[in-house]
N, C-alpha and C positions, 0 to 999 in steps of 0.2 A: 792561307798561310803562305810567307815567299819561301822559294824555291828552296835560299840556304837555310832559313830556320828551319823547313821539314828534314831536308839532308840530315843536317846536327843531329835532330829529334830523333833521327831512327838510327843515327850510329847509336845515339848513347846510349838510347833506347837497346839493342841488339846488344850493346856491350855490358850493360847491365845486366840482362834477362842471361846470357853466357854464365856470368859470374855467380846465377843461383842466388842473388840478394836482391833485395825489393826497395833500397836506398833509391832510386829513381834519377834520372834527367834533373838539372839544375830548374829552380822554379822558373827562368825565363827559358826554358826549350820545352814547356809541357802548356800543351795550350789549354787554356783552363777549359772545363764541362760543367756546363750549367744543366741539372737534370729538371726535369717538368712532369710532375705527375698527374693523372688523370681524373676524370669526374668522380668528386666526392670523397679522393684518395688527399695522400701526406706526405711530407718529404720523406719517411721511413720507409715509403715503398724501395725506393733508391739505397737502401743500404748495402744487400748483397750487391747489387752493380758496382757501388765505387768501391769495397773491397776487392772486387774482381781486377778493376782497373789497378788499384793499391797492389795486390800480386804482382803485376805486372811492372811496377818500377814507376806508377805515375803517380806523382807527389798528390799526399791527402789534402794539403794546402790549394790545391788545382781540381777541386771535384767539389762544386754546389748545390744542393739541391734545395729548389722553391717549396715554400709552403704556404699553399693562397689560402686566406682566413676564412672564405667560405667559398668551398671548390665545386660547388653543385652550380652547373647552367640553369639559365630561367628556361623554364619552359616554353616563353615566346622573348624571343635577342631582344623586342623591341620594346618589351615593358616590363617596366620594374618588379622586382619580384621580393622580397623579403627573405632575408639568408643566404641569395642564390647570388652570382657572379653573370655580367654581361660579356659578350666578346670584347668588348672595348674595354669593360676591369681587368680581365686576364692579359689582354696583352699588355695594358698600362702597368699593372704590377710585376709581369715579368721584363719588361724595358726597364725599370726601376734596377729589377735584382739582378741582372743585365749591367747595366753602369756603375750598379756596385761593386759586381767580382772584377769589373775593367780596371777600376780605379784602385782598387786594394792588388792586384798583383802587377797592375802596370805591363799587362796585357793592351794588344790591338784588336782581338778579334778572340769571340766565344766558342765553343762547339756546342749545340743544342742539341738535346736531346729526351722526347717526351713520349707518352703512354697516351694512348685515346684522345682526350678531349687536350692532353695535353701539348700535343700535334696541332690541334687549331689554331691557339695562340702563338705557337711558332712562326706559322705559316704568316698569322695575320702580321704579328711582330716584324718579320724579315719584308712584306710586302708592304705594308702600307705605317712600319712606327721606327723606320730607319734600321731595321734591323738586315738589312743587305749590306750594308756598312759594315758591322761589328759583329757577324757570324763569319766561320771559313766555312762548317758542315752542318747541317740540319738533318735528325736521326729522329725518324717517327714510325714508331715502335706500336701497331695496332689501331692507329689514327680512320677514322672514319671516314676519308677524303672527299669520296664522293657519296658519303650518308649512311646512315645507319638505314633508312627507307630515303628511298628518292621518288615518289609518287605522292598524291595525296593520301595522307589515311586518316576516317574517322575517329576526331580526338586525339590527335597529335598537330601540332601546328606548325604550319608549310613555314614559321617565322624563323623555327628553332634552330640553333647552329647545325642539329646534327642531321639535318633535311638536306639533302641533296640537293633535290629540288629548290631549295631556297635561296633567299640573297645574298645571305652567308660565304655559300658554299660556290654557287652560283658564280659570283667575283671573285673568289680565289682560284676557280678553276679556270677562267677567260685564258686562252690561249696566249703566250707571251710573245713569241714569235711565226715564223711562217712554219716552222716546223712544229706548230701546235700546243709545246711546251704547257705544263700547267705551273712547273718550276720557276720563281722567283730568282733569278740568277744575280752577281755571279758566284751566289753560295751553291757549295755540292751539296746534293739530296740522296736521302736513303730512304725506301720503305722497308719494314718488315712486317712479314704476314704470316698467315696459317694456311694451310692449302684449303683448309673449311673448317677448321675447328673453334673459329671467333665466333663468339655467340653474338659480333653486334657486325657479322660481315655472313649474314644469312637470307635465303630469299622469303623465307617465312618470318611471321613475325610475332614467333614464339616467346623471345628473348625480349620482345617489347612489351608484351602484355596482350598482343594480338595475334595469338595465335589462327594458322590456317587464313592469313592475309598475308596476302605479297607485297612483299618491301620493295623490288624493282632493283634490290642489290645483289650479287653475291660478294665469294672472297672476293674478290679482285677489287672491293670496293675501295682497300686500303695503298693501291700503285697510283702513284703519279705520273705524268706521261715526262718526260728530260726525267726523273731521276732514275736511279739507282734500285732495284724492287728487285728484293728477296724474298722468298716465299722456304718457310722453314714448316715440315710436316708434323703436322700433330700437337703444335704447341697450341696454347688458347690466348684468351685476348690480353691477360697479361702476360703472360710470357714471351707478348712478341718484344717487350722492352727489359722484363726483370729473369728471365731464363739464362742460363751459362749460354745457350747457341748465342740468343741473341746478342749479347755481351761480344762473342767472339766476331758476329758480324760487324757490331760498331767500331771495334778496334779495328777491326782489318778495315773498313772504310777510311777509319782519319789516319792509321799509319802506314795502312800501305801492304801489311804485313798481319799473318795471323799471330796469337799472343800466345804467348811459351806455356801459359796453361789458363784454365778455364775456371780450376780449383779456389777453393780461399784460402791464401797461406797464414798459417799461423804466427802472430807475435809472440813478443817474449813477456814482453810488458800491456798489458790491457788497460784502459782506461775508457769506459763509459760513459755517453752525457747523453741529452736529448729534450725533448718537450715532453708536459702533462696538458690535454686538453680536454674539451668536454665534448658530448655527444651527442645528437639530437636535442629535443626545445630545454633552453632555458628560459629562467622565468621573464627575461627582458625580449621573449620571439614569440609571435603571436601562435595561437594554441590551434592553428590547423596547418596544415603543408607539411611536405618532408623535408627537414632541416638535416645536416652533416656538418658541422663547422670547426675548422683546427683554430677556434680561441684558447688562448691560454685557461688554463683551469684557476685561475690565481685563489690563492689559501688555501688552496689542498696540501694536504701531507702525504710526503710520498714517502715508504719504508722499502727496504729490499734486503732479504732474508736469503742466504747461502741456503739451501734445500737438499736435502736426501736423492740420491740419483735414481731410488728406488720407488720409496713410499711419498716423496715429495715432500717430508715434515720439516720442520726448520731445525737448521743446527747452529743455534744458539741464538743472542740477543742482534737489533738490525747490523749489517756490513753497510749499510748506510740509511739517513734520515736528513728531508728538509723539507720546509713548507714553502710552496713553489710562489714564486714573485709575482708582478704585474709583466714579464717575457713569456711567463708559463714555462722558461725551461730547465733544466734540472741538471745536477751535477758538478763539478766531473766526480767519477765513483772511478778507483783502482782496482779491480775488480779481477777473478782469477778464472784466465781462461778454460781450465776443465772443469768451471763450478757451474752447477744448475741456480738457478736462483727466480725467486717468487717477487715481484712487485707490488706492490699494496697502497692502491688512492681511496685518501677517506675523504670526500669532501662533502659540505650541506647539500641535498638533495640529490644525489648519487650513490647509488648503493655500494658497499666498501668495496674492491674492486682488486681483485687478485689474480694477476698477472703472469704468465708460467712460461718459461724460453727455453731455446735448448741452450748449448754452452756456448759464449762469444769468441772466438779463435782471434781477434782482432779490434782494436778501438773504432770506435763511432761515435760522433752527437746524432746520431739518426733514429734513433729511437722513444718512437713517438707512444706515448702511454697513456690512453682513454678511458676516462671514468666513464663506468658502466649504468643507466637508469632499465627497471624491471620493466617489461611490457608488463598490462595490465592482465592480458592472457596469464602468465604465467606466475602472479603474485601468487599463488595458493600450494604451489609446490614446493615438494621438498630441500630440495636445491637446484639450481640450474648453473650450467658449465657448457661455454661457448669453445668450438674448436674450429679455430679462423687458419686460413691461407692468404694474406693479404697481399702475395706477390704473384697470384694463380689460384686455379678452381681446382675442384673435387671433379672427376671423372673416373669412375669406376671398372669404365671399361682401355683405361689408357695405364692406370692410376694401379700402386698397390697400396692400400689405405685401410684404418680401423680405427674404430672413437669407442672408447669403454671396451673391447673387444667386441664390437660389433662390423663387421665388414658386408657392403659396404656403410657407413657412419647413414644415420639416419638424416632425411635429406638429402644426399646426395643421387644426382641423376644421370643417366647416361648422357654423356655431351659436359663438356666444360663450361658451365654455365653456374656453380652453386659454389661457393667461396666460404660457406661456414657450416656447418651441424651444431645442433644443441641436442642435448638428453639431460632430463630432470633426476638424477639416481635420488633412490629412497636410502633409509638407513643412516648410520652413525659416519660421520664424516670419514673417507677411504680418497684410497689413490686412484686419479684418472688418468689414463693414456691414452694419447693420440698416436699416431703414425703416422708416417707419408713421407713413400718412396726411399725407404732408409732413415727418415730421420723420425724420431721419437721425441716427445715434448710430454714433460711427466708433472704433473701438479695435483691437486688436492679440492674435494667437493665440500662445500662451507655451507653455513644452513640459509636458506634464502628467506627463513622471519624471521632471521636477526641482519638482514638488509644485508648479506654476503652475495657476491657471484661470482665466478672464476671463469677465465678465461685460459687457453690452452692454443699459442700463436706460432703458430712453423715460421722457422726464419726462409726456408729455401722452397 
């Protein structure tokens, strides 16, 4: 960013944030963020973050976030893999969404910013696909820099981006200058970390499937040598990107200054949009490997029902209905920010799929909405009701938390490593509530032989 445009940026900025309103900097004084989310995740990870920025007076028109169509690395960078993304598609597609947000706000230069895997692509991007050009800041938020394992381990492949040890990682790290640099200049760099609480910045390699083998990392796997490396306590591996700290460290990085709050301020007026996608195989992905893909769910119908703050039921006929296109996205819905409200995908070969949030304080198109298929495990019960934290994990010993009234939620273990609970409750359909950390998320248990499943998603 030159000198007078950051000047500008942080009077009006500072003159704003005074004034108690969130009307923001002109769109040419707010340099736009492009966010990057990580392995297997969605643009909605990024939602509490750009509302946090949106508090802060930075125009919503200036905040993007990517959504790669199938966000799972191959197992080995160097051969094809079915469903899965290469280093060189991730960074191609975000050089893409890169010259898109350039050319639509008539912007020079981006601010990036990404989650885990979503750091790689950055890094490759600014180093080797022109992206030292057309960034000012790069913000990687739990990125595996120097490997999730950096030795060899049995049955994991020295190829794979997240090997240390390997070729990947290996030429990203190559020293820049005499002072050893691993930083791609002349963009600024920020790490953020945990002091030890990343389940993929561990010496053991529990969190990979190999437990009581050493990975040859710890935390510190996530610092670069030139940048900028903050180590925030006790957060886990998402939250080095989607927590209020972290939030508060990126802004203070690009402006200079920390931001007048951390909180998400409330609008007057709401209005809702987002994506429906599907989840694990469809019928056109072959019927072995772990698949996650943000495809459009195209023909689904999507209902969403104002709900009972208490019991979860619906009060009255849908607040909105549409059968989602060939974009897969949905909306806009006006939508009332102290209302609970239930989402509902019915599409062919997905079980009907009912969706539970808490209340929206603020508009978004970030809200990414997943039809649900039944493990085979679990056909035979009575119902099953998922309770996801898609921006962070379950840690019971960090954590105050309950699913059904059970504390801590079944599943969950000590160490920030477990992102969902399931319980099958028996009985005539009732209310289910989740918790966590203050916030309660209240929806309703559907019978699972009539192809229902419920979902119960903390926003924070």
């Amino acid at each position: 960013m030159h000198l007078i445009t950051r000047r500008l940026w942080l009077a009006l900025a500072s003159a704003v944030l005074a004034a108690g309103c969130a009307t923001g900097p002109s769109l040419q004084d707010a340099p736009p963020i492009v966010f990057v989310h990580g392995n297997g995740d969605n643009a909605g990870n990024w939602q509490t973050t750009a509302w946090r920025f949106e508090s802060n007076g930075w125009p919503r028109e200036r905040l993007h976030a990517i959504h790669l169509p199938y966000p799972l690395a191959r197992d080995d960078d160097t051969r094809p893999q079915p469903g899965r993304t290469s280093t060189a598609d991730h960074m191609a597609f975000l050089k893409s969404e890169v010259e898109r947000v350039l050319a639509r706000t008539g912007a020079k230069q981006v601010v990036l910013m990404g989650n885990s895997r979503g750091g790689n692509a950055i890094r490759n991007y600014v180093a080797n696909g022109g992206g030292a050009a057309t960034v000012s800041h790069a913000i990687l938020g739990g990125t595996p820099n120097h490997g999730v394992w950096a030795v060899p381990i049995d049955g994991l492949s020295n190829n794979s981006e997240f090997a240390g040890h390997g070729p990947f990682l290996t030429a990203l790290n190559r020293p820049k200058n005499a002072a050893g640099d691993e930083v791609t200049g002349p963009v600024r760099w920020l790490t953020i970390r945990s002091d030890g609480n990343d389940k993929f910045g561990q010496p053991d390699g529990l969190w990979i499937g190999k437990r009581g083998v050493a990975t040859g990392v710890t935390a510190t796997t996530m610092e670069l040598k030139g940048a900028t490396n903050v180590v925030i306590p006790r957060i886990d591996h998402r939250e080095t990107a989607y927590s209020p700290a972290a939030f508060a460290a990126a802004y203070r990085f690009i402006t200079g200054r920390a931001p007048a709050t951390a909180d998400v301020l409330p609008e007057d007026r709401v209005t809702l949009a987002g994506r429906v996608t599907g989840l694990g195989l469809s019928s056109a992905e072959p019927a072995s490997g772990n698949y996650t893909n943000n495809l459009p769910l195209t023909g689904a119908r999507l209902d969403v029902f104002a709900i009972d703050p208490i019991t979860g039921e619906r009060r009255g006929p849908p607040a909105h209905s549409q059968v989602i296109g060939a974009e897969g996205t949905w909306g806009p819905f006006a939508a009332d920010r102290e209302a609970r409200y239930e989402f509902v995908i019915s599409a062919p070969g997905y079980a009907t799929t009912h969706i539970y949030r808490s209340p929206f304080p603020r508009s978004t198109d970030l809200i990414v909405l997943r039809g649900e298929r039944v493990p085979e495990a679990d056909r035979n019960a009575p119902a099953l009701v998922l309770f996801n934290r898609p921006r962070g994990y379950f840690d019971p010993a960090r954590d105050k938390l309950a699913f059904d009234g059970q504390s801590p939620p079944p599943g969950a273990v000590l160490g920030a490593g477990v992102a969902q609970s399931r319980i099958k409750p028996t009985g005539l359909p009732r209310a289910v509530i989740g918790e966590f950390n203050g916030e309660k998320v209240v929806g309703r248990s559907w019978p699972l032989a009539e192809n229902h499943v419920s979902v119960l998603e903390l926003t924070y």
